[in-house]
VOTOR-615043 format. One line per 8 residues: number of its first residue (from 1); their letters; for each residue x, y, z of N, C-alpha, C. Coordinates in Angstrom, 2 decimals. Example, Ala and Ser with C-alpha at 12.3 -4.5 7.8 and 13.67 -1.06 7.14 Angstrom:
# VOTOR-615043
1	AS	13.19 -5.69 7.80 12.30 -4.50 7.80 13.20 -3.30 7.80  12.85 -2.25 7.08 13.67 -1.06 7.14 12.90 0.03 7.87
This chain:
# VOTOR-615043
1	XXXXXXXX	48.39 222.67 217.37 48.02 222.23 218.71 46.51 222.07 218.81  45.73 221.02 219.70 44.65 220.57 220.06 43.77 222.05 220.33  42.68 222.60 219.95 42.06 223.48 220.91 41.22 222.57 222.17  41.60 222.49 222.96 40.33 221.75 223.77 39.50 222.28 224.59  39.00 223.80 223.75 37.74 224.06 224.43 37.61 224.40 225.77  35.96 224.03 226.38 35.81 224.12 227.47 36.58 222.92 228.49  37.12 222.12 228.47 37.84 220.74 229.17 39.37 220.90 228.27  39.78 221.23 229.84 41.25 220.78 229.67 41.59 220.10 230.64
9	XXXXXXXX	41.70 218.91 230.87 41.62 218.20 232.04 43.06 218.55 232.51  44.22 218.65 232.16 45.60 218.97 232.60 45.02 220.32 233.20  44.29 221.27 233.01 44.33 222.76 233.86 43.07 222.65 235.04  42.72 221.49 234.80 41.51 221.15 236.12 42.40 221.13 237.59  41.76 221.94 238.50 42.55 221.38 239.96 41.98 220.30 240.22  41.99 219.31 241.30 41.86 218.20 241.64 41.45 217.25 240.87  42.38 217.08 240.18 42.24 215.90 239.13 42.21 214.66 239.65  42.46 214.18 240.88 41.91 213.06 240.87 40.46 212.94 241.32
17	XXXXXXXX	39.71 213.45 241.72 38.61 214.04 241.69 38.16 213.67 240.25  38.23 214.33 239.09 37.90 214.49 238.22 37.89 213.30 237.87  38.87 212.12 237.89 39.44 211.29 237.13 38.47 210.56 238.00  38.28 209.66 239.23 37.16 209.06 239.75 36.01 209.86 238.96  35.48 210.91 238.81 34.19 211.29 238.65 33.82 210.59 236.96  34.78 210.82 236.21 34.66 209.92 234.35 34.62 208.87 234.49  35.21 207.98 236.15 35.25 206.59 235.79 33.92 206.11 236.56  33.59 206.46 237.42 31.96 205.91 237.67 31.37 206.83 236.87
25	XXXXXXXX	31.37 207.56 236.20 30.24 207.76 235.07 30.05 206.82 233.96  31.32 206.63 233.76 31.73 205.68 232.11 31.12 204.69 232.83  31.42 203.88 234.27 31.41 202.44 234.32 29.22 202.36 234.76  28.83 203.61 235.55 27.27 203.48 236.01 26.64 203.18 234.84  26.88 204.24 233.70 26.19 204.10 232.37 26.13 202.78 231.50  27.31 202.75 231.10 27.60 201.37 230.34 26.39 200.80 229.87  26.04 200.44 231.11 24.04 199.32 230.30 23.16 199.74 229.78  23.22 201.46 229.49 22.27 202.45 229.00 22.87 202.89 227.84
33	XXXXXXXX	24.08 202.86 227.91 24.92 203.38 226.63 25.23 202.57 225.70  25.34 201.38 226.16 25.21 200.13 225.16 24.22 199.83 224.64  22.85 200.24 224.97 21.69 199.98 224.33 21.39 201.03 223.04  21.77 202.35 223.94 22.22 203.35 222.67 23.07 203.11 221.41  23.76 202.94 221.33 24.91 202.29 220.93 24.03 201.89 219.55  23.54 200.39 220.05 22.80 199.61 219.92 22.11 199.79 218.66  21.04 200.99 219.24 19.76 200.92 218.83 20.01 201.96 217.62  20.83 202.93 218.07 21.62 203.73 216.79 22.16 203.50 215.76
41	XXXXXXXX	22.50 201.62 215.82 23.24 201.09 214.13 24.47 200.66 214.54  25.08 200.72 215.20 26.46 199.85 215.52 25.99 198.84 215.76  27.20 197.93 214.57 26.86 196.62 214.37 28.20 195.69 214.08  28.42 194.66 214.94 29.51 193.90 215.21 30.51 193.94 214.52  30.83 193.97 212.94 31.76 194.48 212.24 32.50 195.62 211.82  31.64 196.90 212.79 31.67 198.19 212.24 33.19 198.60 212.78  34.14 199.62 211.93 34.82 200.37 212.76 34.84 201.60 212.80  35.08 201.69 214.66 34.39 202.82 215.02 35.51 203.92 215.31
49	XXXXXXXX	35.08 205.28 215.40 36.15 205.92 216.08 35.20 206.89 217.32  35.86 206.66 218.43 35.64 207.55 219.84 35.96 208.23 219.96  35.93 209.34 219.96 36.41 210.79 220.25 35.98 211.62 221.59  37.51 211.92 222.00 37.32 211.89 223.44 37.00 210.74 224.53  37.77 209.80 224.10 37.87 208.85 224.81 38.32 208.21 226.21  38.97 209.60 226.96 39.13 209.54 228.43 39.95 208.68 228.99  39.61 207.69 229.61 40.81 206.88 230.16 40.22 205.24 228.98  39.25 205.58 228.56 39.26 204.35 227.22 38.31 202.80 227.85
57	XXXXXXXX	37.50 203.54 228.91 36.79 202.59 229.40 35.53 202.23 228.84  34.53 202.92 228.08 33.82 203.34 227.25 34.60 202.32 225.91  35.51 202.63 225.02 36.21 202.69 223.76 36.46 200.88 223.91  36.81 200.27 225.43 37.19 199.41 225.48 36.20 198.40 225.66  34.85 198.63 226.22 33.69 197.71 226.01 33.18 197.77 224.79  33.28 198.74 224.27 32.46 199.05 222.71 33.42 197.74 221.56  34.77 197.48 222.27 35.45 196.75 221.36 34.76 195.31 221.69  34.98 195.03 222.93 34.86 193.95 223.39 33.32 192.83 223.59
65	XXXXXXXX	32.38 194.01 223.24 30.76 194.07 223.26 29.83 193.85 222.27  30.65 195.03 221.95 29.81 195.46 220.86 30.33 195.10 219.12  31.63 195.20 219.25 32.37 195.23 217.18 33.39 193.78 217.59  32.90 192.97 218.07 33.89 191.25 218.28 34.43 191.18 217.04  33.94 191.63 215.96 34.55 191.42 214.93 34.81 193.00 213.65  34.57 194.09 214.34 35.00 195.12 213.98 36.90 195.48 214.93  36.49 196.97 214.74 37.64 197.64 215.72 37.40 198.82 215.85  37.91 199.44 217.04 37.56 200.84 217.49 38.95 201.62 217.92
73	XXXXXXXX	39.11 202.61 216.99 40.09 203.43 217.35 39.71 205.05 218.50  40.31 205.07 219.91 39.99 206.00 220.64 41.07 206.97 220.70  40.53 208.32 220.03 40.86 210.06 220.02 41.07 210.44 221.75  42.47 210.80 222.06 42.27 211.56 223.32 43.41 212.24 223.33  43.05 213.60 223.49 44.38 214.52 223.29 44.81 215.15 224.32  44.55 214.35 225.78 45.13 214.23 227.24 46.11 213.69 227.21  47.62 213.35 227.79 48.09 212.10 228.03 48.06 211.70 228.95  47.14 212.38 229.89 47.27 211.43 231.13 46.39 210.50 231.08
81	XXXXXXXX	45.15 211.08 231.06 43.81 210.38 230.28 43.91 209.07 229.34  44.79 209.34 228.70 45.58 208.46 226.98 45.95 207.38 227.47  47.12 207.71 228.71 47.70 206.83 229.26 47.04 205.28 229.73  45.88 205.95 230.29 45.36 204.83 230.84 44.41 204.27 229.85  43.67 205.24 228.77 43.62 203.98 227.27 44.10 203.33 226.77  45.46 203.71 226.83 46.31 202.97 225.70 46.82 201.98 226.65  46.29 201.67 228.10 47.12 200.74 229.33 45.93 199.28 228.54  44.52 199.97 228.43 43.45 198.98 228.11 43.36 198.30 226.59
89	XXXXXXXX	44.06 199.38 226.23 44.10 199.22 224.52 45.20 198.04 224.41  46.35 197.89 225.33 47.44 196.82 225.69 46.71 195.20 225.16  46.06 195.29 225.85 45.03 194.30 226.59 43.97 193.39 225.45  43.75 195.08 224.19 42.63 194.87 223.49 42.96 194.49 222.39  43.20 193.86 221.37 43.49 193.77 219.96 42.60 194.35 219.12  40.97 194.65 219.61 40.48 195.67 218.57 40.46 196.91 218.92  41.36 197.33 219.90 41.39 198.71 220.37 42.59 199.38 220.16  42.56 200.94 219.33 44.18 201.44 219.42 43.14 202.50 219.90
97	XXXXXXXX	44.64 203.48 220.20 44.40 204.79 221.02 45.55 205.75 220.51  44.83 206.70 220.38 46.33 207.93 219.60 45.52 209.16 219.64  46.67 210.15 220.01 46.25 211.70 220.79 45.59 211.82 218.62  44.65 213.70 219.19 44.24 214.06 217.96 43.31 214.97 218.26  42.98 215.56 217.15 42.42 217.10 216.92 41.00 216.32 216.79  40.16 217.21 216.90 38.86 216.78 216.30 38.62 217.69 214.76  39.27 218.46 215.09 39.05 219.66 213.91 40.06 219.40 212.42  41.02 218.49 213.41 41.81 217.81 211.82 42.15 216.46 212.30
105	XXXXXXXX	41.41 215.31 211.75 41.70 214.19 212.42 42.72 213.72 211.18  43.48 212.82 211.95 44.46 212.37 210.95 44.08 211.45 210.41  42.82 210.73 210.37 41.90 208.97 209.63 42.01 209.67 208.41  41.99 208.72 207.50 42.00 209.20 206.18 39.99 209.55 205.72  39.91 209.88 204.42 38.79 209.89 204.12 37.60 208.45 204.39  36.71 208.97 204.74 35.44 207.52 204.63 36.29 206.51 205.13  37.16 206.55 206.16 37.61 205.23 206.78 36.80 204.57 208.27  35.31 205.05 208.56 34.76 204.68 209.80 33.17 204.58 209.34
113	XXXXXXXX	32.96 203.16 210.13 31.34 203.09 209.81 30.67 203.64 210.80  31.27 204.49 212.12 30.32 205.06 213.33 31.83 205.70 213.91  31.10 206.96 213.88 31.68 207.93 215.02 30.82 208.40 216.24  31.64 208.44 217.58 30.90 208.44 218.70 31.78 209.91 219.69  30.69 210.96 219.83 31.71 211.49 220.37 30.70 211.83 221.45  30.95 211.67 223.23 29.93 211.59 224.27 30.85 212.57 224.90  29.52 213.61 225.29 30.16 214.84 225.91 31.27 215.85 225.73  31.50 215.49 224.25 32.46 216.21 223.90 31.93 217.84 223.19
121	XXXXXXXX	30.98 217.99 222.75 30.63 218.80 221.67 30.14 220.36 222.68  29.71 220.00 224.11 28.98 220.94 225.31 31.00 221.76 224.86  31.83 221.48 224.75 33.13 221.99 225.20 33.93 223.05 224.00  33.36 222.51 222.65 33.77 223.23 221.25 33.90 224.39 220.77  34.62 224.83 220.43 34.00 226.53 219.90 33.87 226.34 218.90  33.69 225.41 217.81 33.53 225.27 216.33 32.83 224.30 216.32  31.80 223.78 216.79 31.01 222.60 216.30 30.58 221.97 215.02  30.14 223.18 214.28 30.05 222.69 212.83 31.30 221.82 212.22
129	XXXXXXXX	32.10 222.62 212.16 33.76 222.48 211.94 33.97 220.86 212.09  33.65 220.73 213.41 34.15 219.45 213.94 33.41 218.15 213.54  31.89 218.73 213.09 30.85 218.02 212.51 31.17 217.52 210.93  31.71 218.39 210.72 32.22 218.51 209.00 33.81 217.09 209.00  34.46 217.74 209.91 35.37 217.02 209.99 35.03 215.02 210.16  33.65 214.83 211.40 33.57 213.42 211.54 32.97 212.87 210.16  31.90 213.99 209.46 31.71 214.02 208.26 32.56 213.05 207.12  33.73 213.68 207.56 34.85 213.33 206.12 34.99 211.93 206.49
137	XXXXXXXX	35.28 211.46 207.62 36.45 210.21 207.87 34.60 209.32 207.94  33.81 209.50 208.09 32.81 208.35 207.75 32.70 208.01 206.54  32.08 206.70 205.80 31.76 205.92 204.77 30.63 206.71 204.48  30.30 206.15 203.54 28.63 206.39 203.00 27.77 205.85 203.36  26.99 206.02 203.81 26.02 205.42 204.98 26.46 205.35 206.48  27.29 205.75 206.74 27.97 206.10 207.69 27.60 206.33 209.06  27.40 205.91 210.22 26.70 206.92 211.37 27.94 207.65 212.25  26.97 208.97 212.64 27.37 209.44 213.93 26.69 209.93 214.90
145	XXXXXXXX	26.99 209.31 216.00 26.56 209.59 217.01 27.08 210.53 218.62  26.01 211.79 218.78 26.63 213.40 219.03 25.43 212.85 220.50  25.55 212.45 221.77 25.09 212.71 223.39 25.66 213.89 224.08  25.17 214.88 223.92 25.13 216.02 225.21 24.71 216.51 225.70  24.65 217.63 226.65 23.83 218.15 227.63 22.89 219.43 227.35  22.15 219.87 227.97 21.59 220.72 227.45 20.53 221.60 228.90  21.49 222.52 229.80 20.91 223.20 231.13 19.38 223.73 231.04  19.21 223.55 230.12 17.62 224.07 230.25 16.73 222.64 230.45
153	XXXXXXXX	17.37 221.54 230.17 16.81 220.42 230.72 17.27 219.92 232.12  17.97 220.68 232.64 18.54 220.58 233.97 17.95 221.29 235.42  17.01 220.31 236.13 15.92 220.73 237.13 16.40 220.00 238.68  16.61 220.58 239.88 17.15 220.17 240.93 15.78 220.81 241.97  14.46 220.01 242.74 14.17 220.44 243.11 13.64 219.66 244.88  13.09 220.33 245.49 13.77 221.68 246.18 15.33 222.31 246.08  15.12 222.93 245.54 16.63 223.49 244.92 17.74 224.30 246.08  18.64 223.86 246.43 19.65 223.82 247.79 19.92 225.53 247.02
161	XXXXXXXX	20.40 226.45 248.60 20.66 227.76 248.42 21.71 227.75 247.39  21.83 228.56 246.24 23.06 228.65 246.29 23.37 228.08 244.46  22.33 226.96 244.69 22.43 225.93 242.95 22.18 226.97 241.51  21.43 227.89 241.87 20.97 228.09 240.60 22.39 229.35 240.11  22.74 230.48 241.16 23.96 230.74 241.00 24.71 230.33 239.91  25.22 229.00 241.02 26.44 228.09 240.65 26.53 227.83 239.17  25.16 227.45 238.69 24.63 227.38 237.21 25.44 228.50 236.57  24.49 229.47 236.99 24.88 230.64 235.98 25.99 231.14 235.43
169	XXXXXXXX	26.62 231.09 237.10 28.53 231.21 236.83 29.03 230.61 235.86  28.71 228.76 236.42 29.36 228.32 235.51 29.16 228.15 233.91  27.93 228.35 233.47 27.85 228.47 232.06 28.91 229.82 231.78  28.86 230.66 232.50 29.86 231.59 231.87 30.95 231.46 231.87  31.52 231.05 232.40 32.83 230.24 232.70 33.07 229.39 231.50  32.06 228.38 231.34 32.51 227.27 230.12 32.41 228.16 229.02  31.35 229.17 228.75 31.60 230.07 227.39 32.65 230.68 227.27  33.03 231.29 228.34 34.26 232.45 228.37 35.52 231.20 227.68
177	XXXXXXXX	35.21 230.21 228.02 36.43 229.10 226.92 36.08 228.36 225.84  34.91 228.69 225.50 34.48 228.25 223.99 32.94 227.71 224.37  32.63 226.93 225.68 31.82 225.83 225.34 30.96 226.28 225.88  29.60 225.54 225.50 28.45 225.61 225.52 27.13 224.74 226.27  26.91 225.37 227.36 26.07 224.42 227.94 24.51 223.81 227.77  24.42 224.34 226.75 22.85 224.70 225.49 23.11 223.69 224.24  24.11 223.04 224.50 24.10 222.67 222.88 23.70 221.69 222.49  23.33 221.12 223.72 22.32 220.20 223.22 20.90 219.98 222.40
185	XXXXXXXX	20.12 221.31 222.65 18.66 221.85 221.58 19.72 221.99 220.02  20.88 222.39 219.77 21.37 223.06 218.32 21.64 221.97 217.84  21.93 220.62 218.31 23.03 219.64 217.55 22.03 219.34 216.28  20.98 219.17 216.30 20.42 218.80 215.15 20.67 219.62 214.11  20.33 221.09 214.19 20.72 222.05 213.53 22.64 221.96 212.96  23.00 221.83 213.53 24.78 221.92 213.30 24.80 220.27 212.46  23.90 219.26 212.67 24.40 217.98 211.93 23.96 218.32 210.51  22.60 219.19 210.56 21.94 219.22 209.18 23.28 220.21 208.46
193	XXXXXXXX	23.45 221.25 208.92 24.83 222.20 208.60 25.53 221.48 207.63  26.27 219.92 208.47 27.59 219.78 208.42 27.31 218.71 206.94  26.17 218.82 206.87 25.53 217.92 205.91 25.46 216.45 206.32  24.70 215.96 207.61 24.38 214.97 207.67 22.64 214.83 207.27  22.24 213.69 207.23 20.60 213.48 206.76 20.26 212.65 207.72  19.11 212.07 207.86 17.84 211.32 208.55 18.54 211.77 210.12  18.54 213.07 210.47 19.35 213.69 211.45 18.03 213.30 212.44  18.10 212.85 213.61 17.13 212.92 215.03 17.51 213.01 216.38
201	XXXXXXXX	17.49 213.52 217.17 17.66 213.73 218.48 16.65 213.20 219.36  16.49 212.32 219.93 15.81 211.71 221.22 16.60 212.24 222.03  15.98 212.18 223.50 16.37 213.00 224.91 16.05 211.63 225.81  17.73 211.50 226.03 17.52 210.29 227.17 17.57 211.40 228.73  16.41 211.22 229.35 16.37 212.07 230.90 17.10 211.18 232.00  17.85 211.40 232.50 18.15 210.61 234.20 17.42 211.79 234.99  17.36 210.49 235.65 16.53 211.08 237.45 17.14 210.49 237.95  17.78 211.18 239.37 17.73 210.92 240.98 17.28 210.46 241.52
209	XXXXXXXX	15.48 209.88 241.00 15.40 208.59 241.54 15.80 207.36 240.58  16.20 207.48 239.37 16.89 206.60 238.68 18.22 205.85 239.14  18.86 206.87 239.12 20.63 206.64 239.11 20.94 206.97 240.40  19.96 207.47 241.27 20.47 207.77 243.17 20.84 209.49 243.05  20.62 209.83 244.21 20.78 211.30 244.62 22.39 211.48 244.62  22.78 210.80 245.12 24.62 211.57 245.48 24.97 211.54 244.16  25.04 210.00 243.32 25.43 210.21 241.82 24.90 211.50 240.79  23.77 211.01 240.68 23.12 212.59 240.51 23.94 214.24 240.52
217	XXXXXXXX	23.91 214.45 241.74 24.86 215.38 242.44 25.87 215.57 242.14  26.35 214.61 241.92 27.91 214.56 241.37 28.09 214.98 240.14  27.17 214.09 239.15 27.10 214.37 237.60 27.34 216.45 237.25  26.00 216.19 238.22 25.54 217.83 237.59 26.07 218.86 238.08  27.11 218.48 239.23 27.65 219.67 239.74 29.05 219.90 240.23  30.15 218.48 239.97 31.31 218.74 240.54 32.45 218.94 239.13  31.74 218.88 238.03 32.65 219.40 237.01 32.90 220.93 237.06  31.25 221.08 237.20 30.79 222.94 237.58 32.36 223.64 238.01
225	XXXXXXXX	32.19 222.82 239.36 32.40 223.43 240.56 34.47 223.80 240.26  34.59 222.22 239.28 36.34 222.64 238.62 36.55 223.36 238.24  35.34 223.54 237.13 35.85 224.75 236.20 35.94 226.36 236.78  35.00 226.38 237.93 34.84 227.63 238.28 35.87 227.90 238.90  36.72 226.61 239.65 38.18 226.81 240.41 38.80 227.49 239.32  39.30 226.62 238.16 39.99 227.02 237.23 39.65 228.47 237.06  38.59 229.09 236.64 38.06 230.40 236.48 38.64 231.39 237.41  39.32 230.87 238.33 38.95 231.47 239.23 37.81 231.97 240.00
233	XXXXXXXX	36.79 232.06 239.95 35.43 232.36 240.68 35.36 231.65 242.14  35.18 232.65 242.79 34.88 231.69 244.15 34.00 230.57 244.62  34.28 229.65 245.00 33.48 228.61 245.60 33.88 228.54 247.06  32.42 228.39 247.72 33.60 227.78 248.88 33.53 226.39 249.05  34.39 226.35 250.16 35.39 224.83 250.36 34.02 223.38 250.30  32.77 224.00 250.85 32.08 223.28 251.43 30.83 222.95 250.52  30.80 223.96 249.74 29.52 224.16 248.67 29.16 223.08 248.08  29.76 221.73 247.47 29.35 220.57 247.24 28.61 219.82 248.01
241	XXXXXXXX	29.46 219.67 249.64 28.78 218.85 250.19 27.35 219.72 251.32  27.39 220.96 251.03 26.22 221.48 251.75 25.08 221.44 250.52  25.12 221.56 249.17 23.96 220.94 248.20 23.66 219.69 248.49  24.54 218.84 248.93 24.00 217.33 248.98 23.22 217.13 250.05  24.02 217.66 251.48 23.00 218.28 252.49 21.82 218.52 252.45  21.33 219.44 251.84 20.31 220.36 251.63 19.56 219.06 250.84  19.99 218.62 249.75 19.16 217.84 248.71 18.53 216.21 249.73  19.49 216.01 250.45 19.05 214.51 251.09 18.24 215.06 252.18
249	XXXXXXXX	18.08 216.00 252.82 17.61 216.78 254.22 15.99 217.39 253.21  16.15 217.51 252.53 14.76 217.81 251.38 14.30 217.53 250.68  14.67 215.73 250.54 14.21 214.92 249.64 13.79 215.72 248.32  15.35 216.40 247.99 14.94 216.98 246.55 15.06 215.88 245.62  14.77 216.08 244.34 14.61 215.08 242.97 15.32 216.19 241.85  15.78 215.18 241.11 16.39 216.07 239.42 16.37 215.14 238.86  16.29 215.89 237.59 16.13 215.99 236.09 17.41 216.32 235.08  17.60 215.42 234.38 18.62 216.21 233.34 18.25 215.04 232.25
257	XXXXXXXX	18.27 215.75 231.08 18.48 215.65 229.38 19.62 215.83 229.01  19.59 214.44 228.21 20.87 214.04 227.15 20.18 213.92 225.89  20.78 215.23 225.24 20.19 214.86 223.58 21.40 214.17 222.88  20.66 213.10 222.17 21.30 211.96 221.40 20.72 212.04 220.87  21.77 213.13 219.62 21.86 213.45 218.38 22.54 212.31 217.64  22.12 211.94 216.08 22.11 210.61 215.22 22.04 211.69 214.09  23.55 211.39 213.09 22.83 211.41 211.66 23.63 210.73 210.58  23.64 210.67 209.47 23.90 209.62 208.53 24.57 210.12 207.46
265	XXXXX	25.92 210.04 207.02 26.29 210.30 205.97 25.81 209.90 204.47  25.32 210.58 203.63 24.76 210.34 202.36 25.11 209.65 201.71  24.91 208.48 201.02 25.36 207.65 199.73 25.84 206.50 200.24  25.29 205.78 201.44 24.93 204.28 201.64 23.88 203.68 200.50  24.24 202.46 200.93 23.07 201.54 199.95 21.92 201.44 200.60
């Protein structure tokens, strides 16, 4: 069976909640993530594999965009999530979709010129493991590409009563199930591990005055706020929308870092 870590979207309460919150993330980003993408070595013939691929909205421009003449196979070991990949994957001829482990993928050896796994790695209790694993199923010369979060790059200020808490809880919460809200400073460390080379991490920052305050808000704090349901930990009913309160009533501003981690399997030309 799948471990899935800190995200189990089937044990999330208000999943549709959740499910709007991946799809304006997947769809706001897109023009920033495609440049990433991009600038990282995916290149029109490549095939790719997505891991953690969500409802496959992401998996399904990358086909259509980016590899016109590659293909991209998307990992999601939701089925509800799956469902609605494999609705787009219908649609896509360079797109399949099939549930899967990260820790034992079923691709055979060196069968992918880019692995992409976004936001998946903050959730792992074995990162190396899983590093080792995208390891195997890449080529030689191979890329992969590791975007996650990292709370010490995470700044909300004038900071609404109540935020920094919420933080704290919830990192304990995501540890108490494997994952890690730090792991974004280690990934370099865990790629060199897993034996990747020309390993680098750039830090893409959003701001609130970038991407807008409510989006913002949303990003950084209504996954929090699931998991702590799940946790059980108290929230109350209102605590989302009295931070947003507080933040538009105090023209607060934030900060958050995405380390986009890059490294290269050995023995390309």
């Amino acid at each position: 069976m799948t471990d899935r870590g800190s995200y189990d979207f089937g044990k999330l309460p208000c999943k549709e909640e959740e499910f709007r919150r991946l799809e304006e993330q997947a769809l706001f980003f897109w023009s920033r993530e495609k440049m990433l993408l991009s600038d990282s070595g995916l290149t029109e013939s490549m095939r790719v594999l997505d891991i953690g691929c969500g409802q496959g909205i992401v998996a399904d421009r990358i086909a259509r965009e980016l590899v016109p003449r590659g293909q991209v196979v998307g990992i999601e070991p939701d089925s509800s999530l799956r469902s609605m990949a494999e609705a787009l994957a219908a649609q896509n001829q360079r797109l399949t979709v099939m549930p899967g482990d990260i820790y034992n993928l079923e691709q055979p050896d060196e069968s992918f010129d880019f692995v992409y796994a976004r936001l998946v790695f903050q959730h792992l209790k074995a990162p190396v493991e899983a590093l080792r694993e995208i390891h195997r199923v890449l080529k030689p010369g191979g890329i992969a590409l590791i975007p996650d979060v990292d709370n010490g790059w995470l700044t909300l200020y004038p900071e609404p009563p109540g935020f920094s808490d919420m933080l704290r809880l919830a990192e304990k919460a995501q540890t108490s199930y494997g994952g890690d809200r730090f792991v974004g400073r280690k990934l370099a460390g865990y790629m060199g591990e897993a034996g990747f080379v020309n390993v680098a991490t750039p830090v893409e920052v959003l701001t609130s005055a970038r991407i807008g305050l409510d989006l913002f808000l949303k990003i950084i704090t209504c996954f929090k706020i699931l998991l702590l349901m799940r946790h059980n930990d108290k929230v109350e009913e209102d605590f989302f929308e009295r931070i947003c309160r507080f933040a538009r009533e105090h023209n607060s501003h934030g900060w958050v870092g995405i380390f986009c981690a890059r490294g290269v399997k050995n023995g390309g030309q």
